[in-house]
C-alpha positions as CSV (number, residue, x, y, z in Angstrom):
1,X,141.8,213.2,172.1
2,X,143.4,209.5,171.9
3,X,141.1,206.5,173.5
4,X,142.9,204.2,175.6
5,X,142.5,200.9,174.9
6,X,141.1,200.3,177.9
7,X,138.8,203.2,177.2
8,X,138.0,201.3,173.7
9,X,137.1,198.0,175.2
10,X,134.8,199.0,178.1
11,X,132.6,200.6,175.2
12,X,132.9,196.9,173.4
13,X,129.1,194.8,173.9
14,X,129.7,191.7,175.8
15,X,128.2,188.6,174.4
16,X,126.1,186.4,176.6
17,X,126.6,182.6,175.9
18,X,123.0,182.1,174.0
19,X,124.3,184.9,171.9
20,X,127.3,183.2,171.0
21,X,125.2,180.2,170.0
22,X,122.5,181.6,167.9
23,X,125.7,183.9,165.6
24,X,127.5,180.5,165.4
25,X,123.6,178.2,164.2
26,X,122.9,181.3,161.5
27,X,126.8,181.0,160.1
28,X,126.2,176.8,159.8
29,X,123.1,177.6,157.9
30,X,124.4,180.1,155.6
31,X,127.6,177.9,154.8
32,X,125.6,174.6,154.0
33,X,123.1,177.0,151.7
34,X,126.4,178.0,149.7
35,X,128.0,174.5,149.2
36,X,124.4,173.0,148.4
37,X,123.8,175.7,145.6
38,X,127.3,174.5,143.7
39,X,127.0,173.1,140.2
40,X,127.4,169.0,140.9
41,X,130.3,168.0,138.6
42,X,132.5,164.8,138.5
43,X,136.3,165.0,138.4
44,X,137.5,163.8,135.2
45,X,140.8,165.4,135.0
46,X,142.3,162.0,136.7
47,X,143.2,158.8,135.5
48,X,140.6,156.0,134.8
49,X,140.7,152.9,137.4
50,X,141.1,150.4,134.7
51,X,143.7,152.3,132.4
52,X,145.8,153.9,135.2
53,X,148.9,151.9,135.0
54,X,148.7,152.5,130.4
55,X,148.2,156.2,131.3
56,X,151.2,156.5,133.2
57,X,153.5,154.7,131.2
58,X,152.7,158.2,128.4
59,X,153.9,160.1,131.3
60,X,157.7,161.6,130.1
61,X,158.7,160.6,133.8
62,X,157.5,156.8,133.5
63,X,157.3,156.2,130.1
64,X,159.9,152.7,129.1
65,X,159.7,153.8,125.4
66,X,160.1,156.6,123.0
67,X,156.5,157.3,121.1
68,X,156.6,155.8,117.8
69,X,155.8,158.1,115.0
70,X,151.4,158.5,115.2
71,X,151.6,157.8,118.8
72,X,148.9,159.7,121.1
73,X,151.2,161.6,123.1
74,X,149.9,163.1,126.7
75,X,149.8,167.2,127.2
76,X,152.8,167.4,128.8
77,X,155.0,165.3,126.0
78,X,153.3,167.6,123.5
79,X,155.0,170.3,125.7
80,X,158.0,168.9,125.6
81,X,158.5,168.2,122.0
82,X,157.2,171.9,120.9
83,X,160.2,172.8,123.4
84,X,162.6,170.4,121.5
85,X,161.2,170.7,118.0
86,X,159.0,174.2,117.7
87,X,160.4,176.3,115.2
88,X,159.6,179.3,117.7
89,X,161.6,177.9,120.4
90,X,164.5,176.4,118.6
91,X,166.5,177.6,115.8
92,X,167.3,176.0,112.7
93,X,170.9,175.3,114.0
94,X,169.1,173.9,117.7
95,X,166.5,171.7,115.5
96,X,169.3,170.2,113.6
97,X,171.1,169.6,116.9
98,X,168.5,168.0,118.5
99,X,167.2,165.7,115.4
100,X,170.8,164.7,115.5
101,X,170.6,163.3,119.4
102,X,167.4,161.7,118.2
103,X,169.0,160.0,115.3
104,X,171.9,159.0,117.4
105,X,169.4,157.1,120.0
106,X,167.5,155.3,117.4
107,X,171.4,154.2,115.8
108,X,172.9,153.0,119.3
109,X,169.5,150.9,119.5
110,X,170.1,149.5,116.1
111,X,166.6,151.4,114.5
112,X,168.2,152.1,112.0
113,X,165.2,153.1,109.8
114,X,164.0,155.2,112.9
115,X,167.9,157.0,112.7
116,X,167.4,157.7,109.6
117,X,164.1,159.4,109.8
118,X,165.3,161.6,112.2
119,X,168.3,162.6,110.4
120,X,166.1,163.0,107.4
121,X,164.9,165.5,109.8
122,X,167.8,167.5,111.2
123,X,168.6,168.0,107.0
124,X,165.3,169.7,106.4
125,X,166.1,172.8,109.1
126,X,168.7,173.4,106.3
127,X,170.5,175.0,109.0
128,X,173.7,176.8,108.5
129,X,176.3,175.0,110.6
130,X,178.1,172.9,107.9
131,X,179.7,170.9,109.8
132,X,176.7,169.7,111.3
133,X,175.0,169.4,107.8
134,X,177.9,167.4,107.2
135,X,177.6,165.0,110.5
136,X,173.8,165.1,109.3
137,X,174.2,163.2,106.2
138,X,177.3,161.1,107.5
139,X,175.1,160.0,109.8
140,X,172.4,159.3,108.0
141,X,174.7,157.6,105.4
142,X,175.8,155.1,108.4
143,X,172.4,154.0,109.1
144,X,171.8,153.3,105.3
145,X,174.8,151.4,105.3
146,X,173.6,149.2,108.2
147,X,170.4,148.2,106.2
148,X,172.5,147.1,103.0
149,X,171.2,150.4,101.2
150,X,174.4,150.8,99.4
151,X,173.8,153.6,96.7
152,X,171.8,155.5,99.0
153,X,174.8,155.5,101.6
154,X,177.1,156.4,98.6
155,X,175.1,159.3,97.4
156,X,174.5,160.7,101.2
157,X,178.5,160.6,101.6
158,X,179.0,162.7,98.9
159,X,176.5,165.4,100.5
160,X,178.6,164.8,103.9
161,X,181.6,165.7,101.6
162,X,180.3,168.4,100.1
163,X,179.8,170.5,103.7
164,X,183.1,168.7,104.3
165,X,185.8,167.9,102.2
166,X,188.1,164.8,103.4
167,X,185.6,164.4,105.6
168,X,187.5,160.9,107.0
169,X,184.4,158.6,108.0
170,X,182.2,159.8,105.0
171,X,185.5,159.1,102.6
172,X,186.2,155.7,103.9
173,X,182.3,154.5,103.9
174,X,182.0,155.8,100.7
175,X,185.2,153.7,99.6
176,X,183.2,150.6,100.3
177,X,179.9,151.8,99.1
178,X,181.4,152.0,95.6
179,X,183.2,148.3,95.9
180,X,179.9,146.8,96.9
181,X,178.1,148.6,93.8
182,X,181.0,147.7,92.2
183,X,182.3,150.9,90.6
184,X,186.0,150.2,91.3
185,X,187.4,153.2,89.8
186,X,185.7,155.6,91.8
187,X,186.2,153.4,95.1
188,X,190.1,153.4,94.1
189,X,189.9,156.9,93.7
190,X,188.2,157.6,96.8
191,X,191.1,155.1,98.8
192,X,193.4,157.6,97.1
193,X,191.5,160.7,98.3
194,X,191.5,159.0,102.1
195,X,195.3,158.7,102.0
196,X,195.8,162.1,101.7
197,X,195.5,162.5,105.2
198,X,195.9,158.7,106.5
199,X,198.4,156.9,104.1
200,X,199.0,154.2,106.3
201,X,195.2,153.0,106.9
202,X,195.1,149.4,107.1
203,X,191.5,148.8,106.2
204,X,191.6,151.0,103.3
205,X,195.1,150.3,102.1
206,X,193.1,146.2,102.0
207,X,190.0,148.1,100.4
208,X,191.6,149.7,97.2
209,X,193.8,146.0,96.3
210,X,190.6,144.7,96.4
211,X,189.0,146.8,94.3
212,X,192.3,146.8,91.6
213,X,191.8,142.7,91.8
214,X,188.1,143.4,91.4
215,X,188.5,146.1,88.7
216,X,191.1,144.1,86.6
217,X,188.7,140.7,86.8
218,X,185.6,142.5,85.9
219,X,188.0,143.9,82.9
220,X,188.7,140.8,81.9
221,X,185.1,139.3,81.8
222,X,183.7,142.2,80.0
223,X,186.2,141.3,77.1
224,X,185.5,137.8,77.4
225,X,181.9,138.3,76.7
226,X,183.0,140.9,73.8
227,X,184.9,138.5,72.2
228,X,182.1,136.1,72.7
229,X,179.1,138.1,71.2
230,X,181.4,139.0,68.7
231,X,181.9,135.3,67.8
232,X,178.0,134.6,68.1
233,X,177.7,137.7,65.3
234,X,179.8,135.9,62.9
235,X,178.1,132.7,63.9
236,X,174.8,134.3,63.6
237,X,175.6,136.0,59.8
238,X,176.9,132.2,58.8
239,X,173.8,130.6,60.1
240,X,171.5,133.2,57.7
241,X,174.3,132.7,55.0
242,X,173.5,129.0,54.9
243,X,169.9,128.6,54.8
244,X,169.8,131.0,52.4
245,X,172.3,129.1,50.3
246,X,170.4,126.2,50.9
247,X,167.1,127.6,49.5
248,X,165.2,127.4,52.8
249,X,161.9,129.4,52.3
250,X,161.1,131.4,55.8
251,X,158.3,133.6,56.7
252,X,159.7,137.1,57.0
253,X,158.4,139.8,60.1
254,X,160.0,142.8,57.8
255,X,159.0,144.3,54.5
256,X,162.6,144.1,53.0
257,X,162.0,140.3,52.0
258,X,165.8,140.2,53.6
259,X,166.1,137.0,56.2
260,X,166.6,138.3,59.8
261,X,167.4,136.8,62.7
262,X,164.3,137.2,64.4
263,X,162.6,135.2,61.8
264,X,164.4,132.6,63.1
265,X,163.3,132.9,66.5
266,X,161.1,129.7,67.8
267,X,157.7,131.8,69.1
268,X,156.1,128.5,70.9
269,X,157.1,128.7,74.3
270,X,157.9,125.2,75.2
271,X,160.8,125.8,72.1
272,X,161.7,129.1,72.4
273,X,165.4,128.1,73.5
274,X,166.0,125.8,70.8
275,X,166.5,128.4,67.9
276,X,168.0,126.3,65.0
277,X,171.8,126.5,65.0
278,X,174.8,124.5,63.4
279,X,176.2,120.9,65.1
280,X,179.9,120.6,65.5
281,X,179.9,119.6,61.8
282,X,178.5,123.1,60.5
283,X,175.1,120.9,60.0
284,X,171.3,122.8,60.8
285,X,169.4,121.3,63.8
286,X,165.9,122.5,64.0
287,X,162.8,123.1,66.4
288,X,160.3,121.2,65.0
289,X,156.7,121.0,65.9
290,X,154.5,117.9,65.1
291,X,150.3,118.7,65.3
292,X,147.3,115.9,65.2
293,X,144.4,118.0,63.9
294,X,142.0,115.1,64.9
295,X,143.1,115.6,68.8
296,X,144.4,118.8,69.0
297,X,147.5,117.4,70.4
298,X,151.2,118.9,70.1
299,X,154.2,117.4,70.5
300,X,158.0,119.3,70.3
301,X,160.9,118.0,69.0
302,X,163.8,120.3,70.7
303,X,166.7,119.2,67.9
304,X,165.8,117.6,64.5
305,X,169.0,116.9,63.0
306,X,168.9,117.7,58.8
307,X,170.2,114.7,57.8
308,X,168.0,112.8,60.0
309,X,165.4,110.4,58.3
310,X,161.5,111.1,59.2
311,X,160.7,108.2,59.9
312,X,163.4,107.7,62.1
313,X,161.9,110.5,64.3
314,X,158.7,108.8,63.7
315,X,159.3,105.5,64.9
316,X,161.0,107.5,68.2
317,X,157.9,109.1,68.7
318,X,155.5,106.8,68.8
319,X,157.5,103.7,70.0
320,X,155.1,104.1,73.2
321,X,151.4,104.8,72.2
322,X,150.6,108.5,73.4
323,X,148.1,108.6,76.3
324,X,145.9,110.6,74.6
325,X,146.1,107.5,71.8
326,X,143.5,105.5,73.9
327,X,143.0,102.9,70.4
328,X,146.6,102.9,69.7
329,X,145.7,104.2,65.8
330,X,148.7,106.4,65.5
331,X,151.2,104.3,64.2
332,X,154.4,104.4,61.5
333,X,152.6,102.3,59.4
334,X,149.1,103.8,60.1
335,X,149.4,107.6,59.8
336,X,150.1,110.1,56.5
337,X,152.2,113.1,57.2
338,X,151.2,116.6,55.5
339,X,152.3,120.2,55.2
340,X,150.5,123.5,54.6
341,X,152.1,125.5,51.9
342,X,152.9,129.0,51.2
343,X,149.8,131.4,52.3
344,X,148.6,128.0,53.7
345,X,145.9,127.4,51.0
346,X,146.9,123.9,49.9
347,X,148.3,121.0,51.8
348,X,151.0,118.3,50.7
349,X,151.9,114.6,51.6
350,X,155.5,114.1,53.2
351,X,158.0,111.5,52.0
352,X,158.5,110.1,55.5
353,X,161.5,108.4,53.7
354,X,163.6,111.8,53.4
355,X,165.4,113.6,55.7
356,X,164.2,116.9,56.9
357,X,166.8,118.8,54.8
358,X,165.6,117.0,52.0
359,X,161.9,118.2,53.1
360,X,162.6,121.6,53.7
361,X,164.2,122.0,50.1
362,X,160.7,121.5,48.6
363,X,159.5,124.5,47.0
364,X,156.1,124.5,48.8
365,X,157.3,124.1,52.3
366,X,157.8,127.6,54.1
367,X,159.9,127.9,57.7
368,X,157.0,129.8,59.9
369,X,158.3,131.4,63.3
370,X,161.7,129.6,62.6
371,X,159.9,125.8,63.2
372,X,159.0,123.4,60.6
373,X,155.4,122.1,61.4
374,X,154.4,119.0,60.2
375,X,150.2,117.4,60.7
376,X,149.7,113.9,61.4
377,X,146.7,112.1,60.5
378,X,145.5,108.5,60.7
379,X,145.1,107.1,57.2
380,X,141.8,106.9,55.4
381,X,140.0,108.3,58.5
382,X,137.3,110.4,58.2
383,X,138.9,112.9,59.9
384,X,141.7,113.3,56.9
385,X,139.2,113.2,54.4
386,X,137.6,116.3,56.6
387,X,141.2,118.2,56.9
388,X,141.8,117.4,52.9
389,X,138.3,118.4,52.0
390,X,139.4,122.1,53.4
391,X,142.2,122.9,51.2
């Protein structure tokens, strides 16, 4: 049989008041035993006082900057890029896509190296969307461009038009590429290859007379210097012609014995521009170096004329006493001049009263490293009798 409820509750206990009290002390007691016997822990999953306001800004919702590349990155960014960039998320085509926008961003904001990483970026998914390839490396061509990286511009626009052919942006840009590398035929070609499809282009209808002026200038030069090295070898086989004829003895660098023109070639710095070479009368001006073996001193004379006296160059020389001179002892009238001969094992006195054709006719006198040398000594010094004692 069914209980009514009233049946139900007059078989229910009623609670007397000190009852009620006691159930509700024993429940207290048993709920502060619980919460004392939890493990004490601190809450470290917030952010710390001092570094609340540089936590917040690597929040995606308040951050004022994209991360640089090696930037710490919070959880939740690293989230977000695997979403954006996670090759299990995205496909090749998506990756590209997004490296793109990324590339685009960094361009508007003038990072232009930042652009270009990321377009670098979108290439690598090697995706299969060519026009987006294409955009890829147009893009990345632009940002080149922007940082004065001409050749790498020019060789990204011809991977834009290879996804792309006529591909308009990538065709004019590489147009100027070429004029600023200056390979005018190929940016005339590439003008040409533009009007295909935009004949009336003012900018690159300018472009390609530039780069005929340009073409036709540099033309011109490069004969020019054709014709000049061309003159300089004829000048250059006279110049061995003649000292030859004269009877000059040089030391030679090769084993032929056959005169060169590197054995004319000064190898003391401080003459090495000042190669002997022929006046407006066909005449032979030397380098010459003069030594002092008592000071170990140097001194360069740039252009000796041949027919010019010796002594004449000596009296120039020494018409102020050289600092090193502190007793004034080297003078014309004071000094003997002196050459080493072939193989350098004997030494011989100079006429200062010839000219230094007239000198370098003399059998014992040999051209080293295409300079006469000369040695200075004071006369009747102990330090000649020293040098002459040697030889």
């Amino acid at each position: 049989m069914q209980q009514t409820g009233d049946e139900v509750g007059e078989k229910r206990r009623a609670w007397t008041e000190e009852e009620r009290l006691e159930l509700a002390a024993k429940l207290d007691a048993e709920l502060d035993e619980y919460i004392n016997g939890l493990e004490e822990k601190s809450y470290a999953e917030g952010w710390p006082e001092d570094r609340w306001q540089e936590e917040m800004e690597k929040h995606p919702f308040f951050m004022k900057k994209v991360p640089e590349p090696g930037d710490e990155l919070s959880p939740l960014m690293e989230g977000l890029q695997q979403l954006k960039y996670g090759e299990d998320e995205n496909t090749p085509e998506e990756l590209a896509s997004n490296y793109k926008e990324d590339g685009n961003f960094n361009y508007k904001y003038k990072k232009y190296r930042l652009a270009i990483l990321s377009y670098t970026e979108g290439i690598r998914t090697k995706c299969k969307d060519d026009d987006l390839m294409a955009q890829l490396y147009n893009n990345r061509a632009a940002s080149h461009f922007m940082l004065q990286n001409y050749r790498s511009c020019l060789n990204d626009c011809k991977l834009a038009l290879k996804f792309k052919p006529r591909y308009p942006k990538a065709l004019s840009r590489a147009a100027t590429c070429s004029f600023h590398v200056r390979d005018y035929d190929q940016c005339i070609d590439l003008c040409d290859q533009f009007f295909d499809h935009s004949p009336t282009d003012k900018t690159i209808l300018k472009l390609k007379s530039d780069a005929v002026i340009a073409r036709g200038r540099l033309q011109r030069d490069k004969r020019k210097q054709e014709r000049k090295e061309k003159k300089l070898d004829k000048e250059d086989e006279k110049l061995l012609e003649t000292i030859s004829r004269k009877g000059i003895s040089l030391e030679l660098t090769n084993d032929k014995q056959k005169l060169e023109l590197r054995d004319l070639e000064p190898q003391v710095p401080q003459i090495a521009q000042s190669r002997v070479h022929f006046d407006d009368k066909d005449k032979l001006v030397w380098p010459v170096m003069i030594l002092y073996p008592e000071t170990q001193q140097t001194d360069f004379i740039q252009n000796f004329h041949e027919d010019t006296l010796l002594i004449e160059q000596l009296i120039e020389l020494f018409e102020e006493p050289p600092e090193w001179d502190m007793k004034h002892r080297y003078t014309v009238e004071n000094i003997n001049v002196y050459f080493e001969g072939k193989n350098k094992c004997s030494v011989h006195k100079v006429d200062i009263q010839l000219t230094l054709g007239e000198i370098l006719l003399d059998k014992q006198f040999i051209v080293r490293g295409g300079t006469p040398a000369f040695l200075i000594l004071v006369k009747s010094s102990e330090a000649e009798k020293h040098f002459l004692a040697n030889y």
